[in-house]
PQR file of N, CA, C, O and H, with PARSE charges and radii, in Angstrom:
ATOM      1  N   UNK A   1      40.980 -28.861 -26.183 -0.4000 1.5000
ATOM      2  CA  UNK A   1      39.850 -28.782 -27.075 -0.0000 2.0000
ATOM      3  C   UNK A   1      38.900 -27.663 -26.642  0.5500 1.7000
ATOM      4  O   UNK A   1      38.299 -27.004 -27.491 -0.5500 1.4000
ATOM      5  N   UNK A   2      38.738 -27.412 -25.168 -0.4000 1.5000
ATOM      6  CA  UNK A   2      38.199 -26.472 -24.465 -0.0000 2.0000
ATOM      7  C   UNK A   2      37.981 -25.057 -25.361  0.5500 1.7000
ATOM      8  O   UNK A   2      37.087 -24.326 -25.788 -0.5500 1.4000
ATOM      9  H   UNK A   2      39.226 -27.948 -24.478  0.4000 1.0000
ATOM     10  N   UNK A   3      39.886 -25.248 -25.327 -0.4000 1.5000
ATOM     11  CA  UNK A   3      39.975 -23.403 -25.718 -0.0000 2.0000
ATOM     12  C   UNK A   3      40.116 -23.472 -27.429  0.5500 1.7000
ATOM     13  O   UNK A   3      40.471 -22.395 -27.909 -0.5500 1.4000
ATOM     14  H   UNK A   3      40.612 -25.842 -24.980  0.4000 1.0000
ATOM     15  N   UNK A   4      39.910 -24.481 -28.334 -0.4000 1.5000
ATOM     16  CA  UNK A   4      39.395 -24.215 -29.846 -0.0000 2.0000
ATOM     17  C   UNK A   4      37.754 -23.613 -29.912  0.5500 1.7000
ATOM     18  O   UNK A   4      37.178 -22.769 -30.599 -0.5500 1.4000
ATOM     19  H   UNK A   4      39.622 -25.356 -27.944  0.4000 1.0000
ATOM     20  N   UNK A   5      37.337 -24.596 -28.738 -0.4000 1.5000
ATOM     21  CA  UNK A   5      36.079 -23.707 -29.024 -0.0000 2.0000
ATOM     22  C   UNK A   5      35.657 -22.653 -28.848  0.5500 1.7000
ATOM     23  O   UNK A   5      34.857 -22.160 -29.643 -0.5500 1.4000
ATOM     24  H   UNK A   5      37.805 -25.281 -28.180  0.4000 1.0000
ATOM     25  N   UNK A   6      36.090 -21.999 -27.730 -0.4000 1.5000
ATOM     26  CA  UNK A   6      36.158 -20.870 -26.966 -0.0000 2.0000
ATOM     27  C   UNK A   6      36.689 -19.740 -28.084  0.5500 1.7000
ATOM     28  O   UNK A   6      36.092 -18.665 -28.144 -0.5500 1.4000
ATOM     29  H   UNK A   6      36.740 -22.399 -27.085  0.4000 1.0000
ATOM     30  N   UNK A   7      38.030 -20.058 -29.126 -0.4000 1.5000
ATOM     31  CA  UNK A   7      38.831 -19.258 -29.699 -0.0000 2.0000
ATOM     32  C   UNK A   7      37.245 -19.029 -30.972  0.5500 1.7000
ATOM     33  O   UNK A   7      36.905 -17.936 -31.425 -0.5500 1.4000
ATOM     34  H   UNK A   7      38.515 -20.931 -29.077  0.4000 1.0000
ATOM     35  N   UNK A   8      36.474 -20.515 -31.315 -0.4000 1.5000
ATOM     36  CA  UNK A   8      35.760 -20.531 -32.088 -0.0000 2.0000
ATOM     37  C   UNK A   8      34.674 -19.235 -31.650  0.5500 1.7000
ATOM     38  O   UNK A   8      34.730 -18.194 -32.304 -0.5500 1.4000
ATOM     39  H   UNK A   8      36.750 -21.403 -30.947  0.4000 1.0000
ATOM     40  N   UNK A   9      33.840 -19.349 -30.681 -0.4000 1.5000
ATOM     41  CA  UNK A   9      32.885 -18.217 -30.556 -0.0000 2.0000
ATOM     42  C   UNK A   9      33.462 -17.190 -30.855  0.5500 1.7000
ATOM     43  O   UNK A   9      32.910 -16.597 -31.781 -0.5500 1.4000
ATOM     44  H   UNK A   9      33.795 -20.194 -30.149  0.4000 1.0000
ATOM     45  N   UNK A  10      34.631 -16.567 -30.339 -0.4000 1.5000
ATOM     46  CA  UNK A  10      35.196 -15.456 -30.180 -0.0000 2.0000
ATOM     47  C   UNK A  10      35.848 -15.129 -31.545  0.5500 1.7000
ATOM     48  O   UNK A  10      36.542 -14.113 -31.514 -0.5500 1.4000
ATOM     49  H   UNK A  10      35.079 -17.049 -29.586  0.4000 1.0000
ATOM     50  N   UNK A  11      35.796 -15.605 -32.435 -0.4000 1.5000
ATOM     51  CA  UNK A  11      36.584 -15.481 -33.420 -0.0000 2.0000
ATOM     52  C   UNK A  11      35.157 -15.210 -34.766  0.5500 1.7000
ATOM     53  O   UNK A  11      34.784 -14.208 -35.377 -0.5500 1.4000
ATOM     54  H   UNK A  11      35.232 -16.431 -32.461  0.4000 1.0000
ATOM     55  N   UNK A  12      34.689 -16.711 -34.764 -0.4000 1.5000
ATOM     56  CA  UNK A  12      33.681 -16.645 -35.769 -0.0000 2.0000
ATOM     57  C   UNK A  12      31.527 -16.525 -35.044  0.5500 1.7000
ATOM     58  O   UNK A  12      30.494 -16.062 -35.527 -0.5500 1.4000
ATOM     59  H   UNK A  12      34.992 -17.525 -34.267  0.4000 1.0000
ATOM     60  N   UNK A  13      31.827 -17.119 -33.959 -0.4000 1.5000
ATOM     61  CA  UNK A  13      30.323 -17.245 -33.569 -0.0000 2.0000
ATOM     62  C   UNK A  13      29.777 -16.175 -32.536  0.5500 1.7000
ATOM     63  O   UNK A  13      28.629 -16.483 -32.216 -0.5500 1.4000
ATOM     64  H   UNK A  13      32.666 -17.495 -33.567  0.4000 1.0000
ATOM     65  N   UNK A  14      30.199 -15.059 -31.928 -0.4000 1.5000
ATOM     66  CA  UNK A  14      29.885 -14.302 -31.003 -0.0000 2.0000
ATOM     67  C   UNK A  14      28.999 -13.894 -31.718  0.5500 1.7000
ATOM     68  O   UNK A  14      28.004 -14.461 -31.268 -0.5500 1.4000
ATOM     69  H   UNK A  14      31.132 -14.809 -32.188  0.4000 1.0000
ATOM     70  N   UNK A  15      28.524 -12.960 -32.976 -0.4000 1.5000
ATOM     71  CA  UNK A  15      27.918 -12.678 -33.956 -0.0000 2.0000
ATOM     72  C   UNK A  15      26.718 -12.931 -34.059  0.5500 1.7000
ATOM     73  O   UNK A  15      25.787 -12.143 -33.887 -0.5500 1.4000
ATOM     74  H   UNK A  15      29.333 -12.500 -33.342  0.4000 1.0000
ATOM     75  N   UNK A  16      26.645 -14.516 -34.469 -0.4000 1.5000
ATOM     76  CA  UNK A  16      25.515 -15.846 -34.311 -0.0000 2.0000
ATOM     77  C   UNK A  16      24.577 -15.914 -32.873  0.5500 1.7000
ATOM     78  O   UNK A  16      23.357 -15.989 -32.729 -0.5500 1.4000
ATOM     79  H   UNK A  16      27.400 -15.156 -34.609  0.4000 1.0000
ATOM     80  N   UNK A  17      25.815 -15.846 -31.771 -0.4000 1.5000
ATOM     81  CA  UNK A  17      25.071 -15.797 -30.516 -0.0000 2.0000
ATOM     82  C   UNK A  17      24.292 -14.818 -30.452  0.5500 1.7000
ATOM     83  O   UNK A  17      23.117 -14.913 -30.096 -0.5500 1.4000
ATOM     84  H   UNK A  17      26.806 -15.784 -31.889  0.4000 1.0000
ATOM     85  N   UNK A  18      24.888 -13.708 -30.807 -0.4000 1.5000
ATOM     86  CA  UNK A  18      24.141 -12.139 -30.186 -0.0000 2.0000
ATOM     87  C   UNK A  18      22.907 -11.926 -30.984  0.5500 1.7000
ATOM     88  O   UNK A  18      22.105 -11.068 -30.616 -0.5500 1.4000
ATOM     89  H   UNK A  18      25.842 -13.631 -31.096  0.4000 1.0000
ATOM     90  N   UNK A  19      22.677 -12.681 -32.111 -0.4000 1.5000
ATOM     91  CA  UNK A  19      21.547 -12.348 -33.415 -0.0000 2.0000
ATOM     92  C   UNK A  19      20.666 -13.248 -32.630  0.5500 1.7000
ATOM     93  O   UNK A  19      19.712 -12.580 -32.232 -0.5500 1.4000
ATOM     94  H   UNK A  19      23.328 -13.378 -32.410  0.4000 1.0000
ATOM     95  N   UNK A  20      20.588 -14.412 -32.261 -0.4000 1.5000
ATOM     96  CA  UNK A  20      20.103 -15.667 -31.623 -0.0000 2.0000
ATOM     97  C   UNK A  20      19.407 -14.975 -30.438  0.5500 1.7000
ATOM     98  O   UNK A  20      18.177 -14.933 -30.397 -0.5500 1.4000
ATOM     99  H   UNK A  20      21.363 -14.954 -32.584  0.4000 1.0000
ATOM    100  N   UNK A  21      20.287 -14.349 -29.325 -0.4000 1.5000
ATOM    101  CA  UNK A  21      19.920 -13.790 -28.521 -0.0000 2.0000
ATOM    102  C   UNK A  21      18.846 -13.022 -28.750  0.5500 1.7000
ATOM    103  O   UNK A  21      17.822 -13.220 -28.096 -0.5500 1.4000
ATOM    104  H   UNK A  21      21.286 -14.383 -29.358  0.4000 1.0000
ATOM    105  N   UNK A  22      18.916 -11.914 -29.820 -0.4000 1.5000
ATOM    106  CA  UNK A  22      18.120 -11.125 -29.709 -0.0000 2.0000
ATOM    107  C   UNK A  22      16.855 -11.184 -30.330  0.5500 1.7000
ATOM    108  O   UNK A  22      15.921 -10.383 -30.337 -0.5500 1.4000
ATOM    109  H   UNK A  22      19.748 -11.753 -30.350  0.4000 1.0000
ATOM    110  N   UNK A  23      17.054 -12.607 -30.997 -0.4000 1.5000
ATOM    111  CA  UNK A  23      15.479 -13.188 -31.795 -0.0000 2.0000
ATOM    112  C   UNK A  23      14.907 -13.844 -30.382  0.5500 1.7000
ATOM    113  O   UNK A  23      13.687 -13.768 -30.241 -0.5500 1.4000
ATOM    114  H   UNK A  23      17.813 -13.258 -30.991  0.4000 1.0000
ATOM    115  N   UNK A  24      15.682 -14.496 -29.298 -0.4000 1.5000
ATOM    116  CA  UNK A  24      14.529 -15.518 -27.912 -0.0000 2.0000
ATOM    117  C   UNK A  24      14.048 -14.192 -27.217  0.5500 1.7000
ATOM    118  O   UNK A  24      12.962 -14.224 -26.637 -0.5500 1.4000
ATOM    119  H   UNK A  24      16.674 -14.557 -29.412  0.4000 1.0000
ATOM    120  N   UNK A  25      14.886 -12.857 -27.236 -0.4000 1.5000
ATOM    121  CA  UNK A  25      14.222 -11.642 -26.377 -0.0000 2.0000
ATOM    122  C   UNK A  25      12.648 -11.290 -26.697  0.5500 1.7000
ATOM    123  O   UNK A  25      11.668 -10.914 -26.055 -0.5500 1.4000
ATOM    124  H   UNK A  25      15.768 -12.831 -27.707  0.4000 1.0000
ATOM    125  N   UNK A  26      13.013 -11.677 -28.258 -0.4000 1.5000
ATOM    126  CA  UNK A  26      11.873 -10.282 -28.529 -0.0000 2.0000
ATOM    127  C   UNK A  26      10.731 -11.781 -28.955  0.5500 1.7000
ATOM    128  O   UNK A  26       9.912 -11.607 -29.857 -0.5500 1.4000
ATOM    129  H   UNK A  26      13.809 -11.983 -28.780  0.4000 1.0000
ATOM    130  N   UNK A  27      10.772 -12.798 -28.427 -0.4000 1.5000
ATOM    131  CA  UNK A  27       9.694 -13.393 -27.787 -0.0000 2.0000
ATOM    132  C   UNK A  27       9.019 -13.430 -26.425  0.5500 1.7000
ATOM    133  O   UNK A  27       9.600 -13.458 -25.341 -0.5500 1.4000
ATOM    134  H   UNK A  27      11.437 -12.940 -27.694  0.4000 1.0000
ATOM    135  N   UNK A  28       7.557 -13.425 -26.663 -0.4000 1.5000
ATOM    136  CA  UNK A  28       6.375 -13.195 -25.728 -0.0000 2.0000
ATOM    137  C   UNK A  28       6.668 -14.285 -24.657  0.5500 1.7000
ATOM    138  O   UNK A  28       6.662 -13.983 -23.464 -0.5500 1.4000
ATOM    139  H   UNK A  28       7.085 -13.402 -27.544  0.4000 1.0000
ATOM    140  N   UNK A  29       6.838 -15.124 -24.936 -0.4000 1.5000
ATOM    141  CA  UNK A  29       7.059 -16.675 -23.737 -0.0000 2.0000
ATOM    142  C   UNK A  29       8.757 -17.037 -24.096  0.5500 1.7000
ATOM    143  O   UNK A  29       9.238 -17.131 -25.225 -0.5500 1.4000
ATOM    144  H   UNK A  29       6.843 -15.370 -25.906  0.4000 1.0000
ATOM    145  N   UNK A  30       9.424 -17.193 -22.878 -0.4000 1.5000
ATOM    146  CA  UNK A  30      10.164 -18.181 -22.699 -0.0000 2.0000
ATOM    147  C   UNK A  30      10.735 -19.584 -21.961  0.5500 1.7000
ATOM    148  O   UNK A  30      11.202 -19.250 -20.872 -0.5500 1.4000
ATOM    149  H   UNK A  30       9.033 -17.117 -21.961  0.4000 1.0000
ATOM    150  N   UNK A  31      10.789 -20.205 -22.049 -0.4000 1.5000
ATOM    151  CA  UNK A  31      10.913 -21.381 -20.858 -0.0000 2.0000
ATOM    152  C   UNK A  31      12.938 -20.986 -20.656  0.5500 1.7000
ATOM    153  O   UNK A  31      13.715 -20.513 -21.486 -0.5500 1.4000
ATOM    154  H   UNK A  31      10.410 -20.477 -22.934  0.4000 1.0000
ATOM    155  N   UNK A  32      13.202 -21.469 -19.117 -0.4000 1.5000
ATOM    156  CA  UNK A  32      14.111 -21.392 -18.794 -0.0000 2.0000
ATOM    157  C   UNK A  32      14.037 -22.077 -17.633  0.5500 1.7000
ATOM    158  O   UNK A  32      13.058 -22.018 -16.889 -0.5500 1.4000
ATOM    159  H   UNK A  32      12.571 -21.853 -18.442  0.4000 1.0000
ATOM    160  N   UNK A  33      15.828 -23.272 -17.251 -0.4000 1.5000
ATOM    161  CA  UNK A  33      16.040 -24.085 -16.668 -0.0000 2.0000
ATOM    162  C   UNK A  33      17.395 -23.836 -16.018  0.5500 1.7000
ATOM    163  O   UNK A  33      18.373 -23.948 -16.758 -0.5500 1.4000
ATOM    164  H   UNK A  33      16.623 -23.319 -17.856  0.4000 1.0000
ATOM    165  N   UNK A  34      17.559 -23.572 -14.969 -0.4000 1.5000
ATOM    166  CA  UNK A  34      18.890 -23.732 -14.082 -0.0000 2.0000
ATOM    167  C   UNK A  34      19.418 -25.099 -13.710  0.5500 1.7000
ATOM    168  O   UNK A  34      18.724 -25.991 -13.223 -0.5500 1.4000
ATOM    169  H   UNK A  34      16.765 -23.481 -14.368  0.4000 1.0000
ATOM    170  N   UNK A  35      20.894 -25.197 -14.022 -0.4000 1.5000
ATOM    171  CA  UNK A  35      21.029 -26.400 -13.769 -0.0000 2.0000
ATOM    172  C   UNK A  35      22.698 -26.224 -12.603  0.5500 1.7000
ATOM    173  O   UNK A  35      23.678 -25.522 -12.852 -0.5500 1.4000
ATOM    174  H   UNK A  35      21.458 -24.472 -14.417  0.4000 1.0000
ATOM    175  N   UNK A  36      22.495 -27.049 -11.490 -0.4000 1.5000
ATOM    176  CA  UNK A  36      23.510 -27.098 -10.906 -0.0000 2.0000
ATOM    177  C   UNK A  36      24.312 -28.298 -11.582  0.5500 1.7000
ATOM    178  O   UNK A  36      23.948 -29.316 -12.171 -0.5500 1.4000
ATOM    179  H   UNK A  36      21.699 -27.619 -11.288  0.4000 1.0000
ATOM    180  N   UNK A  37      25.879 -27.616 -11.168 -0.4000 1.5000
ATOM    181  CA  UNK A  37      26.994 -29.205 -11.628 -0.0000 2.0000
ATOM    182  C   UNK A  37      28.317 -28.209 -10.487  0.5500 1.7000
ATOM    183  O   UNK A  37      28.485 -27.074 -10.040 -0.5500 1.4000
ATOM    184  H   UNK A  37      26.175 -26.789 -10.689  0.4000 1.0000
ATOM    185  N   UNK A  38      29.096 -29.810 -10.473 -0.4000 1.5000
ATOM    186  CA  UNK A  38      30.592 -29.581  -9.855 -0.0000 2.0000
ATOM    187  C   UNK A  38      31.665 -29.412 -10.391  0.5500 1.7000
ATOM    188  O   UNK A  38      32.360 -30.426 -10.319 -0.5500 1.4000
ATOM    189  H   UNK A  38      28.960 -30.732 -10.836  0.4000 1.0000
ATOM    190  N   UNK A  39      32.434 -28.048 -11.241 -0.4000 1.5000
ATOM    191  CA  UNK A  39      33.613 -28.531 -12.041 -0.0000 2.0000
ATOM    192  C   UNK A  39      34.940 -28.338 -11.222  0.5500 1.7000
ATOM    193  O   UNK A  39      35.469 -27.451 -10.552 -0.5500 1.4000
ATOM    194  H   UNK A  39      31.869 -27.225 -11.300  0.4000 1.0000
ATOM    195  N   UNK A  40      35.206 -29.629 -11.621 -0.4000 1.5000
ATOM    196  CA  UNK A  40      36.661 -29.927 -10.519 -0.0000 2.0000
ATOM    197  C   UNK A  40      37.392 -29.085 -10.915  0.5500 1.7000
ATOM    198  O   UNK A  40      37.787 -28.760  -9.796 -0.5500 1.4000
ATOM    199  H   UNK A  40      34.777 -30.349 -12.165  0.4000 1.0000
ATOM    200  N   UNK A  41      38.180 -28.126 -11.881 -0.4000 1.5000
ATOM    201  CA  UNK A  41      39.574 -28.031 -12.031 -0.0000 2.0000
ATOM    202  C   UNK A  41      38.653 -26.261 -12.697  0.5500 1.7000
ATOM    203  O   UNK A  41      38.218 -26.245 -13.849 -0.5500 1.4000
ATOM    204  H   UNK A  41      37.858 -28.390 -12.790  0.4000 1.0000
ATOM    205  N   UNK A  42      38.516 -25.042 -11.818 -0.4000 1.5000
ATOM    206  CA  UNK A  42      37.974 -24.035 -12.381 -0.0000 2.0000
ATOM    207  C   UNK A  42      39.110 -22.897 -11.541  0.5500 1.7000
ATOM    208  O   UNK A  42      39.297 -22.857 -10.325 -0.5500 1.4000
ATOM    209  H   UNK A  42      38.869 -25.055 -10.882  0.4000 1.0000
ATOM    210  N   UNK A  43      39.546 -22.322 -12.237 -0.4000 1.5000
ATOM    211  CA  UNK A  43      40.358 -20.768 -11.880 -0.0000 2.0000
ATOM    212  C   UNK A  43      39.446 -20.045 -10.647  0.5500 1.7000
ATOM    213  O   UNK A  43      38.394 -19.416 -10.531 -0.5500 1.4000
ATOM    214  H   UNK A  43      39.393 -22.354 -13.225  0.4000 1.0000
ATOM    215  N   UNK A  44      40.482 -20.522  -9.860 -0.4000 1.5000
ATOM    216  CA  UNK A  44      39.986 -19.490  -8.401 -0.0000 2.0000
ATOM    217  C   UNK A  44      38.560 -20.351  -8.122  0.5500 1.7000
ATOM    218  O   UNK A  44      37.640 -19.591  -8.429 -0.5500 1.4000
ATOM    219  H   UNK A  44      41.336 -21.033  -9.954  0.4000 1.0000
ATOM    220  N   UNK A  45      38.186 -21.254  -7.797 -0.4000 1.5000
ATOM    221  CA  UNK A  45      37.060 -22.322  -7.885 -0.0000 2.0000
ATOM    222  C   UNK A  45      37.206 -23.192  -6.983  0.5500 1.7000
ATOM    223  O   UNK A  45      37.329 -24.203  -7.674 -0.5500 1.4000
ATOM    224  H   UNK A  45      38.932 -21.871  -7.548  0.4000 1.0000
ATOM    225  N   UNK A  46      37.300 -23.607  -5.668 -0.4000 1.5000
ATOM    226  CA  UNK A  46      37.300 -24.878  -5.011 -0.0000 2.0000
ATOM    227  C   UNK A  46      36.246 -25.754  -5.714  0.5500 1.7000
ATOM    228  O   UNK A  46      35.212 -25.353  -6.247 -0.5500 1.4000
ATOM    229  H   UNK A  46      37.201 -22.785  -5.107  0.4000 1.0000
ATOM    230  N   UNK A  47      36.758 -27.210  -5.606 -0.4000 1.5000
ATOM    231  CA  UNK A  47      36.285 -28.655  -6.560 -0.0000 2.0000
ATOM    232  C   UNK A  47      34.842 -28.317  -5.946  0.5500 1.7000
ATOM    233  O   UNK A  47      34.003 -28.501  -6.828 -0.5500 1.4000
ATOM    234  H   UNK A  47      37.598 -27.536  -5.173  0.4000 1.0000
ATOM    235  N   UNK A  48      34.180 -27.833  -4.596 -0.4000 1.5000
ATOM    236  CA  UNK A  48      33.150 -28.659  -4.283 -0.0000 2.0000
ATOM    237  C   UNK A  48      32.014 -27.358  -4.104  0.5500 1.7000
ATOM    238  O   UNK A  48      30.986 -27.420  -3.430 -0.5500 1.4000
ATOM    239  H   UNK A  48      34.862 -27.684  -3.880  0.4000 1.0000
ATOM    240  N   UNK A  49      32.444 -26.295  -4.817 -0.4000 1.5000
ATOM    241  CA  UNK A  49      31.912 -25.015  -5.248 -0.0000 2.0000
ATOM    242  C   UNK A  49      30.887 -25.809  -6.402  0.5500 1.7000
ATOM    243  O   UNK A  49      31.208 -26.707  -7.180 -0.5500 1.4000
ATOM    244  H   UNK A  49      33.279 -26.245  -5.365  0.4000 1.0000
ATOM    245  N   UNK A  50      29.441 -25.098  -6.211 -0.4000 1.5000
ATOM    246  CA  UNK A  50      28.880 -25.220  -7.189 -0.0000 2.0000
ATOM    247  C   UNK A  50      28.556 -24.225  -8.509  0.5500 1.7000
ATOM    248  O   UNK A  50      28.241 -23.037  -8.579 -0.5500 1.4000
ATOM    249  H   UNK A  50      29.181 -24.368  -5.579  0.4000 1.0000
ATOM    250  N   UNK A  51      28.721 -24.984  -9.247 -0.4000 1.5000
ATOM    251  CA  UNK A  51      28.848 -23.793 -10.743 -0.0000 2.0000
ATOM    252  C   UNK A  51      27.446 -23.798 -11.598  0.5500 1.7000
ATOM    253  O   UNK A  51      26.906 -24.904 -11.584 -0.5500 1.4000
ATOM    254  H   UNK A  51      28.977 -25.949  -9.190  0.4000 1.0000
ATOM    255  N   UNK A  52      26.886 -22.990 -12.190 -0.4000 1.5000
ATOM    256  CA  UNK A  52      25.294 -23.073 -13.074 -0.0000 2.0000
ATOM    257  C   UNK A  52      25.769 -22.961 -14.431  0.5500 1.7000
ATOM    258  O   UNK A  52      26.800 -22.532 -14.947 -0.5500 1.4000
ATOM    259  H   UNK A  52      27.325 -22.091 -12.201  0.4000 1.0000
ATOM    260  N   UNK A  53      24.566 -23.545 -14.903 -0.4000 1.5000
ATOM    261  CA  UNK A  53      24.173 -23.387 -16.388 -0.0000 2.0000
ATOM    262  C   UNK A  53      22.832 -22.848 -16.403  0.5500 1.7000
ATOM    263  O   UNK A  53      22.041 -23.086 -15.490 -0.5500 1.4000
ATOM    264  H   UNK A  53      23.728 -23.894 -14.484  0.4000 1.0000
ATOM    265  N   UNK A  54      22.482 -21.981 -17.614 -0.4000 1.5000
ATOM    266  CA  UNK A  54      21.288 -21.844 -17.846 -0.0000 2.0000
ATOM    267  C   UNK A  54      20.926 -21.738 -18.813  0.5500 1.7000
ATOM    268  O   UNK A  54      21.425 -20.994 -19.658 -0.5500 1.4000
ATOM    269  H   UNK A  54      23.125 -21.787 -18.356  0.4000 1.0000
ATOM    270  N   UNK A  55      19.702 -22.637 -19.014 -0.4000 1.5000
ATOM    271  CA  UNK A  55      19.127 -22.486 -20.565 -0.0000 2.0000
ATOM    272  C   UNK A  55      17.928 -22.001 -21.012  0.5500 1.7000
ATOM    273  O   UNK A  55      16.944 -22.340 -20.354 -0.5500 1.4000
ATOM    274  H   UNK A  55      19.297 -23.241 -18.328  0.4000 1.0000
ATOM    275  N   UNK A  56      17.715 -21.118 -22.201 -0.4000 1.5000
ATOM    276  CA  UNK A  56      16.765 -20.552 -22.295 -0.0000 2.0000
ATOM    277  C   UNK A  56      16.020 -21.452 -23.777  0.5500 1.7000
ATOM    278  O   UNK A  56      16.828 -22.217 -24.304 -0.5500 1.4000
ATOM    279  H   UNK A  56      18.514 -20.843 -22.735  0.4000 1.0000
ATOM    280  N   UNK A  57      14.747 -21.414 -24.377 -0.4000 1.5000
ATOM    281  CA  UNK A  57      14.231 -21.187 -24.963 -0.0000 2.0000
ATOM    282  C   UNK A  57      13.073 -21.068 -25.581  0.5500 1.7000
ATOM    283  O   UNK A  57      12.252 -21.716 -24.932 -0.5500 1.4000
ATOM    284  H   UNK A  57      14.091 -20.793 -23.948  0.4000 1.0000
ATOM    285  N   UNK A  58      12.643 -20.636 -26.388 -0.4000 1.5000
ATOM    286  CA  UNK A  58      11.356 -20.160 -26.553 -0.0000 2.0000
ATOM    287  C   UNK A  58      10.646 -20.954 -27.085  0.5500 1.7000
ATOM    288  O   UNK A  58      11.025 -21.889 -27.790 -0.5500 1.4000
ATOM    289  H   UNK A  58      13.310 -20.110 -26.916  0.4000 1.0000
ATOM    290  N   UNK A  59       9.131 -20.567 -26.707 -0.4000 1.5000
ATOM    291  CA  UNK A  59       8.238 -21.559 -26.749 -0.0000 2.0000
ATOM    292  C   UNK A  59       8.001 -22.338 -27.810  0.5500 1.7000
ATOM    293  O   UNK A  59       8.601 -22.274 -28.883 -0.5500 1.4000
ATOM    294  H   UNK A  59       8.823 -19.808 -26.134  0.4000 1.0000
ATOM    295  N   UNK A  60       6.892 -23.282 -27.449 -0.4000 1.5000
ATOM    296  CA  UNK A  60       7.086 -24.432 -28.866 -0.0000 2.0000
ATOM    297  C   UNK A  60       5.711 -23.476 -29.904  0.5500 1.7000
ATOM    298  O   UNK A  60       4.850 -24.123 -30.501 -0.5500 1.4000
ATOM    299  H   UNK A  60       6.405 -23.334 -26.577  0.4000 1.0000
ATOM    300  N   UNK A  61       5.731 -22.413 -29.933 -0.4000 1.5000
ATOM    301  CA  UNK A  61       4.357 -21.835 -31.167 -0.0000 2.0000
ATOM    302  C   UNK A  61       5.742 -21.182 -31.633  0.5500 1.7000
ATOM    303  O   UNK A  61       5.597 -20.857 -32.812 -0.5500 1.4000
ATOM    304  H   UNK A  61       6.430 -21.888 -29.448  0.4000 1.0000
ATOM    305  N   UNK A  62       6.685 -20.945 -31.303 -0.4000 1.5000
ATOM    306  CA  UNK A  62       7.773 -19.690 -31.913 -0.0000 2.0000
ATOM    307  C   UNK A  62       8.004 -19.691 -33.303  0.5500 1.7000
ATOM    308  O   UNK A  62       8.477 -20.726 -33.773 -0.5500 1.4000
ATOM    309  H   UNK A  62       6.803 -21.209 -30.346  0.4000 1.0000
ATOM    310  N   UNK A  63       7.809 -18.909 -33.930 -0.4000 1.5000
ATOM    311  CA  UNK A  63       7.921 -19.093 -35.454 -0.0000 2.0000
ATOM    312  C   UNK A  63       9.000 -19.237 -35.634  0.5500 1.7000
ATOM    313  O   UNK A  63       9.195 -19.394 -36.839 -0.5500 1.4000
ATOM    314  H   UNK A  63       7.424 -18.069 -33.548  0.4000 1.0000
ATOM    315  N   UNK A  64      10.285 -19.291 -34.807 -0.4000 1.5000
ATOM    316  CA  UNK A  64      11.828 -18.956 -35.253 -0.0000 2.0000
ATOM    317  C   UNK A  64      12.203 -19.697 -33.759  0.5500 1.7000
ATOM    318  O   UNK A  64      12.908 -19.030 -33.001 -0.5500 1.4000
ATOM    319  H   UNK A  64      10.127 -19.164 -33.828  0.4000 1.0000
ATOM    320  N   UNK A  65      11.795 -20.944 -33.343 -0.4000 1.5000
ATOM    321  CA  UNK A  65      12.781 -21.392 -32.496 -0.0000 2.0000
ATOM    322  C   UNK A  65      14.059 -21.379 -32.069  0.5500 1.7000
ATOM    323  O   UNK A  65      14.821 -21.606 -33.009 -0.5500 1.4000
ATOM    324  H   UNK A  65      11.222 -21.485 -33.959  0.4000 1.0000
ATOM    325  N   UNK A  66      14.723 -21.173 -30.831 -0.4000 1.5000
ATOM    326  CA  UNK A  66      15.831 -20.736 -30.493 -0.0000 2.0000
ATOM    327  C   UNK A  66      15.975 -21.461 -29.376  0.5500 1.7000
ATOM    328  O   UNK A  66      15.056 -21.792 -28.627 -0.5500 1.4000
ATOM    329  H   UNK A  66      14.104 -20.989 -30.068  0.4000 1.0000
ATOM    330  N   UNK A  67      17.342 -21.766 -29.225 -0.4000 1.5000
ATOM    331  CA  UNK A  67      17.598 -22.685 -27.539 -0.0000 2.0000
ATOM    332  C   UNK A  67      19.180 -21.722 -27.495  0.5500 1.7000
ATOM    333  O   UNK A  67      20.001 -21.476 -28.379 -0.5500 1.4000
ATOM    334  H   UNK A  67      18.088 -21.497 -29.834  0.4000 1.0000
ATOM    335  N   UNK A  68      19.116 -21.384 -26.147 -0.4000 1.5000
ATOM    336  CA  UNK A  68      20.624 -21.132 -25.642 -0.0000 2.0000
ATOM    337  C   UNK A  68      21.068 -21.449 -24.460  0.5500 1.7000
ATOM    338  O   UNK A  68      20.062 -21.585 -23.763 -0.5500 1.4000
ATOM    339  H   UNK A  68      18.449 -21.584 -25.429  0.4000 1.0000
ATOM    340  N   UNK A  69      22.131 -21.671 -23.747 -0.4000 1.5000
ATOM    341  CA  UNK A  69      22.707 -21.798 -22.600 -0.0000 2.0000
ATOM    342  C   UNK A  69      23.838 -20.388 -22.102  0.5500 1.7000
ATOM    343  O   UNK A  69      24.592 -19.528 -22.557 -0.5500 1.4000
ATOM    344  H   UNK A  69      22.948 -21.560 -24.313  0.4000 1.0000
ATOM    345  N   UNK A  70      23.346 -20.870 -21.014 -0.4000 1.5000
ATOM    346  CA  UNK A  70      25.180 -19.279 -20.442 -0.0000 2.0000
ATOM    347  C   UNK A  70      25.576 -20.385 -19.200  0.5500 1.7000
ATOM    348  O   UNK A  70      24.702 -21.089 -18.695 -0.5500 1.4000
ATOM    349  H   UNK A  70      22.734 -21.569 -20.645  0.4000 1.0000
ATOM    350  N   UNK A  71      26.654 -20.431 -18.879 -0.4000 1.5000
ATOM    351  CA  UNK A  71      27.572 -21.446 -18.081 -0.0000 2.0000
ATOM    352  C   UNK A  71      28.142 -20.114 -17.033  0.5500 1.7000
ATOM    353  O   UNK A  71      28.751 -19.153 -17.505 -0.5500 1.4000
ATOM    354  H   UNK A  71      27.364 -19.859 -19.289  0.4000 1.0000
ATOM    355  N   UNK A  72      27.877 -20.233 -15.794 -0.4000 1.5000
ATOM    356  CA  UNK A  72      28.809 -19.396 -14.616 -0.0000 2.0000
ATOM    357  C   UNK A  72      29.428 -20.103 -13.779  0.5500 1.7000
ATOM    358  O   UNK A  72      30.114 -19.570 -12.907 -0.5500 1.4000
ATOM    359  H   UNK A  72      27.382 -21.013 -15.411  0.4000 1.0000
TER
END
């Protein structure tokens, strides 16, 4: 199910992301949250390696609210 979605961004939503992206930039405030996690089963990854997420988005006055994440 992983890689439908994956095929999904890359196919139909990369587009969406990058427009998204570039509406939270060209806001004055952003909030942003790092999050640690453990994924057991990652390419070239020992289980007890820690992996991030991060999420961005812009503030609550934003005329055009936006939330995103990036996963490393």
């Amino acid at each position: 199910m992983a890689n439908w979605v994956i095929a999904a961004h890359e196919r139909w939503f990369g587009e969406l992301f990058r427009r998204l992206r570039e509406e939270l930039l060209s806001n004055e405030i952003l909030h942003a949250d790092e999050i640690t996690l453990t994924v057991l089963w990652e390419d070239g990854r020992k289980a007890t390696q820690k992996s991030y997420v991060w999420v961005y988005r812009t503030s609550g006055d934003s005329e055009r609210p936006a939330v995103l994440q990036q996963a490393v």
